[in-house]
Each structure stands twice: as structure tokens, then as C-alpha cells.
N, C-alpha and C positions, 0 to 999 in steps of 0.2 A: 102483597108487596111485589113490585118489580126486580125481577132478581138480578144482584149485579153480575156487569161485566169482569170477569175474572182475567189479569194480566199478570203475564212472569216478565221478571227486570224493574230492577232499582235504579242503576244507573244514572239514567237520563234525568230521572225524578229525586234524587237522592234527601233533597230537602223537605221535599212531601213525605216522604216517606218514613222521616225521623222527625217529621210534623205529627203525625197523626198517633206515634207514639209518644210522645212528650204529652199530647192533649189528653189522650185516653188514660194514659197512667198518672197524669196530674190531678185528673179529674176525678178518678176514684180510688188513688191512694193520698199522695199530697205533692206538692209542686216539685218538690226535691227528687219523689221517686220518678215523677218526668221527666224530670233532667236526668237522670242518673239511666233511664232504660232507653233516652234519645241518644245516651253519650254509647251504650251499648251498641244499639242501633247502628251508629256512623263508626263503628270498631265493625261490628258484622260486614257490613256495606264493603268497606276497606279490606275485609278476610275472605270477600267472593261469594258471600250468604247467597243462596238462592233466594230469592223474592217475589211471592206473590202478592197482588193487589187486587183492592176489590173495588168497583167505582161505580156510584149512583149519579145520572144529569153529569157527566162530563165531569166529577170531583172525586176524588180519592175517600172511598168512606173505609178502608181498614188495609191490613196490611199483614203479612205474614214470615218468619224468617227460617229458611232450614238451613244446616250446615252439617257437616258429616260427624259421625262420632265412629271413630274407628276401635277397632280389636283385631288380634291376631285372627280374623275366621273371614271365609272371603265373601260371605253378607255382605249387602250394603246396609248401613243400616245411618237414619236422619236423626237429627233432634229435632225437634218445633220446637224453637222459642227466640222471642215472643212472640205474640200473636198480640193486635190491637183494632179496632174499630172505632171510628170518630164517635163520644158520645151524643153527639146531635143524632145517632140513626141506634143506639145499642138499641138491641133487644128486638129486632125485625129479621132475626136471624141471618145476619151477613157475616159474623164469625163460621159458622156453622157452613153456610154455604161456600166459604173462603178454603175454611180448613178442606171441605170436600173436596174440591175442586182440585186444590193442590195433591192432595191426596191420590187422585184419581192419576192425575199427571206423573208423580213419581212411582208410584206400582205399573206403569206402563211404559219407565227405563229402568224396572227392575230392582228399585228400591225395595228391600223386603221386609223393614221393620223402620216406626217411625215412634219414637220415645219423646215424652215432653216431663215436666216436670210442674203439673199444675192440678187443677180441683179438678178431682174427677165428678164434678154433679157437670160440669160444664164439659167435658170433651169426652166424659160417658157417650155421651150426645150423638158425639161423631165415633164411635166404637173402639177407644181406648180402655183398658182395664190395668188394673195395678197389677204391676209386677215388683219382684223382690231385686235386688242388687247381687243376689246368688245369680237369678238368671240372665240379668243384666248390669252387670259392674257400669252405675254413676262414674262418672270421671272426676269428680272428690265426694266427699264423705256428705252422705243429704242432714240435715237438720230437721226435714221433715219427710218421713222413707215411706209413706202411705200417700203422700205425692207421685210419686217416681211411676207413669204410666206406660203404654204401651201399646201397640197395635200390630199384629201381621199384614203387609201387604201383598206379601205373597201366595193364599190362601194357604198357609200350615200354619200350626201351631210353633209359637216358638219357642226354640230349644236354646239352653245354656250358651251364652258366648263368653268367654275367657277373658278374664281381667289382665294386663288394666283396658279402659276405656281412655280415649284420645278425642278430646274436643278442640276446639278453634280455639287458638289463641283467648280470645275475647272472652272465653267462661272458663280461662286459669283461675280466677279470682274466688276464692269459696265461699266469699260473704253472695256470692250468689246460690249457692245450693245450701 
């Protein structure tokens, strides 16, 4: 497979980029959860989300969102979510290559922890492991707590950060966790 080109910034693109998650989450949840994680999406966008993209032949084939999650401890520490890929290309590993990427990027301004909230058979992948909400206080209460993952970017192990947890505006909402 040709690997995509990897770009940071929404901006300019903002439509594509709340495209590509409307398709991919309409298409393998159901239309409503497309519209519901596009209308995220253009809340992220609007809250300053960092944005990575990933692009096959000059077209946006996925897209990725991080935005800080703060605690009293002077860590940086991201969320990833969400994360999408057009499903015209899933499964040729451009999530995968997406998250790296980005990944790589933020560990090298010293990002030192990057939490997401999804299947760990999928972002196993890219070397996230479950963590507890002891060592990482969610910023509301999960509904599913064997979710709640995690990664060091920093080459340590990570240690306890102090509740509460502070996300964007845009994941006040707890029908999202």
C-alpha cells in the first residue's frame, strides 16, 4: 500500500474534515451517529483541536482530533478522539499509520501521555494499554472503564495524575463517555 501523506491543520479544510467523519461513522454505526460525531467534529474544530490528516492521490482519506486534557500536574497530557478513515480505503492501515504519525509529532513538543477512549483490539495496535481512572481520572464518569486507554510518550511509565480531569468544552457532554 502507498503510505499516506500525513498533514497537521483543519482549518483551511474544515469541511473535509468533518466530511470524512460523518462518512466513516455513518457507515459503520448509523447515519445519526454521523451526524452526531460531524457535529462534534465542527465543536472540536471551533475549540482549536489539533488535526491530523492523512491523504491518498490528492484526497483526504482519514483524519484525526487531539485536544488537551488537563489536571493539576504539569504533564502534558492529549486525548485522541476521534479518530476516522474514509471507508472506501479502511483496513489498508491508514488509521494506524495516522495515529503514528501524529503520535510521533506530539512526543517530540513533549507531549507525555495521550489517552483515548475506544477498543483496545484497534489502538493496541498502535501501543496503547488500558489504564484505570485511579491512575487517570476520565473527565466524567465512563460507562464503559475497560475502554479508557493510554500510552506514555515520554519513555516512562505512567504515574497517578490527580483528579479532576479537564477536557474541551466539546466532551462536557457525558452521553459521550
Amino acid at each position: 500500500m502507498t503510505q499516506p501523506e500525513i498533514r497537521r491543520g483543519a482549518e483551511a479544510i474544515a469541511a473535509q474534515v468533518v466530511g470524512i467523519f460523518d462518512r466513516s461513522f455513518g457507515a459503520s454505526e448509523r447515519v445519526d451517529e454521523g451526524a452526531a460525531i460531524a457535529g462534534l467534529v465542527t465543536r472540536l474544530i471551533d475549540e482549536g483541536a489539533d488535526i491530523f490528516t492523512a491523504w491518498l492521490d490528492g484526497r483526504i482519506a482519514g483524519a484525526i482530533c487531539f485536544t488537551p486534557l488537563t489536571y493539576d500536574d504539569p504533564r502534558r497530557v492529549a486525548l485522541l478522539s476521534p479518530v476516522a478513515v474514509d471507508p472506501v480505503v479502511q483496513g489498508r492501515g491508514i488509521g494506524q499509520a495516522l495515529i503514528r504519525a501524529a503520535l510521533d509529532r506530539l512526543a517530540a513538543e513533549s507531549v507525555a501521555i495521550v489517552v483515548t477512549y475506544g477498543d483496545i483490539a484497534f489502538y493496541g495496535k498502535v501501543g496503547f494499554a488500558p489504564v484505570t481512572t485511579d491512575l487517570l481520572p476520565a473527565p466524567q464518569p465512563l460507562s464503559q472503564p475497560e475502554g479508557w486507554i493510554a500510552q506514555s510518550l515520554a519513555g516512562a511509565p505512567i504515574t497517578p495524575l490527580p483528579a479532576p480531569a479537564r477536557a474541551v468544552p466539546a466532551f462536557d457532554d457525558p452521553d459521550l463517555w
